[in-house]
C-alpha positions in Angstrom: -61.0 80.4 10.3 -59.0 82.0 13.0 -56.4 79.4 14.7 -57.3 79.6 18.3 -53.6 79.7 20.4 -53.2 79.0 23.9 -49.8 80.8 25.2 -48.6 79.9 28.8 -48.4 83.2 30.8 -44.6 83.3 31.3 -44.6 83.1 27.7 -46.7 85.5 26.8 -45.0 88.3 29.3 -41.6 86.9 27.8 -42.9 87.7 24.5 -44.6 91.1 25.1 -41.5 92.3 26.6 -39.0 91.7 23.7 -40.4 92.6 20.1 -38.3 89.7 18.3 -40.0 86.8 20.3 -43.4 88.8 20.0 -42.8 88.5 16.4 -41.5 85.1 16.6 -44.9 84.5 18.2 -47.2 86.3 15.7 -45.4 84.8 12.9 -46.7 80.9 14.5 -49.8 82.0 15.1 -50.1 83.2 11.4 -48.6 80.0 10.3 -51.0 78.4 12.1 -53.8 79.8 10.3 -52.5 79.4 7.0 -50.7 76.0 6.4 -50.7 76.1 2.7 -47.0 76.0 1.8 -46.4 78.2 -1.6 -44.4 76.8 -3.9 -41.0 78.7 -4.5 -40.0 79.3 -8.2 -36.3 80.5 -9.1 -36.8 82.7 -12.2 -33.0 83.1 -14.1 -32.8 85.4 -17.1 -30.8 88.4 -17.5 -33.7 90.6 -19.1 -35.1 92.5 -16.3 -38.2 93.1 -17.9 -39.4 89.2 -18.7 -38.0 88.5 -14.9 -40.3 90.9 -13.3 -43.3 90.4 -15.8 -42.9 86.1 -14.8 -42.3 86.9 -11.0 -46.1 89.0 -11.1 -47.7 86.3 -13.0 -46.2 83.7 -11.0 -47.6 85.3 -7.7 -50.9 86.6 -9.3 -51.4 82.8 -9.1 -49.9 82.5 -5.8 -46.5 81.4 -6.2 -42.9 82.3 -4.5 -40.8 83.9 -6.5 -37.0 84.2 -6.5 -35.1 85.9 -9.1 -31.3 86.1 -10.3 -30.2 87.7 -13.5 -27.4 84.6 -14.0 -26.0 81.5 -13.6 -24.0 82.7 -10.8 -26.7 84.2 -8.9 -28.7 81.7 -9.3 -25.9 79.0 -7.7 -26.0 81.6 -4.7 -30.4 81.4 -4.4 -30.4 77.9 -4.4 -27.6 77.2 -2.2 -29.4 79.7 0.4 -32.9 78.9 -0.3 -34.3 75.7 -1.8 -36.5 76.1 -4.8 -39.1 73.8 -6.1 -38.8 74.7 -9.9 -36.3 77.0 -11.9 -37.1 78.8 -15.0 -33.9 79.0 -16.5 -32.8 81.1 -19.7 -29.8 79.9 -21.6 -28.0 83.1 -22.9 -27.1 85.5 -20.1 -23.7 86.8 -18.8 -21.1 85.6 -16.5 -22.8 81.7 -16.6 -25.1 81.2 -19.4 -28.0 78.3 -18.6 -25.8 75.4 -19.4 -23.6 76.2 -17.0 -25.6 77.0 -14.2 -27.7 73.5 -14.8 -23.9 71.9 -15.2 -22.9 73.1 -12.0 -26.3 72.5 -10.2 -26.3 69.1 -10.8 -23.2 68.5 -9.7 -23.9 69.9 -6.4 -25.9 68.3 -3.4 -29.4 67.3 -4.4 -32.3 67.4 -3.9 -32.4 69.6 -7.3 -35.4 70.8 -8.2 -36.7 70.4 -12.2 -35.8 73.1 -14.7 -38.1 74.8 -17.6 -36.0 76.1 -20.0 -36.8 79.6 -21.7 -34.4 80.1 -25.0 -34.6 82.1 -28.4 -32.5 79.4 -29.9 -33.1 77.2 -33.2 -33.3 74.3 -30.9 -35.1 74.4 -28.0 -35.4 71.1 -27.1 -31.6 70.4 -27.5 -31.0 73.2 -24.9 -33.6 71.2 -22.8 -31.6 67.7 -23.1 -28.5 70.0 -22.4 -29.6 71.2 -19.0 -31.6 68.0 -18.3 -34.9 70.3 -18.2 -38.4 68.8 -18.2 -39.7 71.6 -20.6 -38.5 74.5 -22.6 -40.4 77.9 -23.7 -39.4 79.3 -26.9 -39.1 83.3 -26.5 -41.4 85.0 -27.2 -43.4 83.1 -25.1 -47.1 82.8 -24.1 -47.9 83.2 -20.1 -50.7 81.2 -20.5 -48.4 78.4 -21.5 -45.8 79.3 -18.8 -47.9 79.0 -16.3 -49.3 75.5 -17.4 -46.1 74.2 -17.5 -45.1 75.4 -14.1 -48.4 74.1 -12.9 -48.1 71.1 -14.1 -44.1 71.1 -13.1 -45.1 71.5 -9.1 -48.1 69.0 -9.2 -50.4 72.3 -9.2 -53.6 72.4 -10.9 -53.5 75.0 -14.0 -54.6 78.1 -13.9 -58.2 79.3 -15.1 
């Protein structure tokens, strides 16, 4: 169903004569018509391949996706864009996922909850570490990711 719009005619002309307020324009109208708000997901691991493969799943099921390949990285996402979950691996370069969840949470809140992804022996001592609400062994299942990340952002799970 098709918002229906009702510009004043000064701003209409005012918008069909500059392109940035015409797309100012069309971009509340299209908000208009679609008020469902996608959750944003900040997915930190320095493996290219898993990154991209969990950013596809993630918006296959309609999710935002950020990514960063480390800690670092992922301190400059989140202090540009707020996030509603991170998917945080623990062994990466530069800042590994202790640091990054260190620093994070020592920064201004609100934070948003962490799942942990780690090859370690103990996963649920890396989870305590970064004060995650869930971890992911690697390998990992997607079906199981994106349970957890349903059930992390009060979603219902997938099919």
């Amino acid at each position: 169903m098709a918002a229906r719009v009702s510009w004043s005619p000064s701003l209409w002309a005012s918008a069909q004569r500059r392109p940035s307020k015409r797309l100012a324009l069309i971009a509340v109208n299209h908000a208009r018509e679609d008020p469902v708000v996608k959750p944003r997901i900040l997915i930190v691991d320095d493996d290219d391949t898993i990154r991209e493969l969990v950013a596809m799943a993630l918006e296959d099921e309609g999710y935002a996706t950020a990514e960063a390949c480390h800690g670092l990285e992922a301190l400059d996402v989140v202090g540009r864009t707020p996030v509603d979950l991170i998917l945080l691996d623990m062994r990466m370069p530069l800042m590994d996922g202790a640091g990054f969840a260190r620093a994070y949470h020592e920064g201004p809140g609100p934070h948003a909850p962490i799942i942990v992804f780690t090859a370690g022996r103990n996963p649920a001592d890396a989870a305590a570490q970064t004060q995650a609400i869930g971890y992911l062994t690697k390998p990992f299942e997607l079906d199981r990711l994106l349970a957890l990340v349903a059930k992390a952002v009060g979603g219902p799970a997938p099919a």
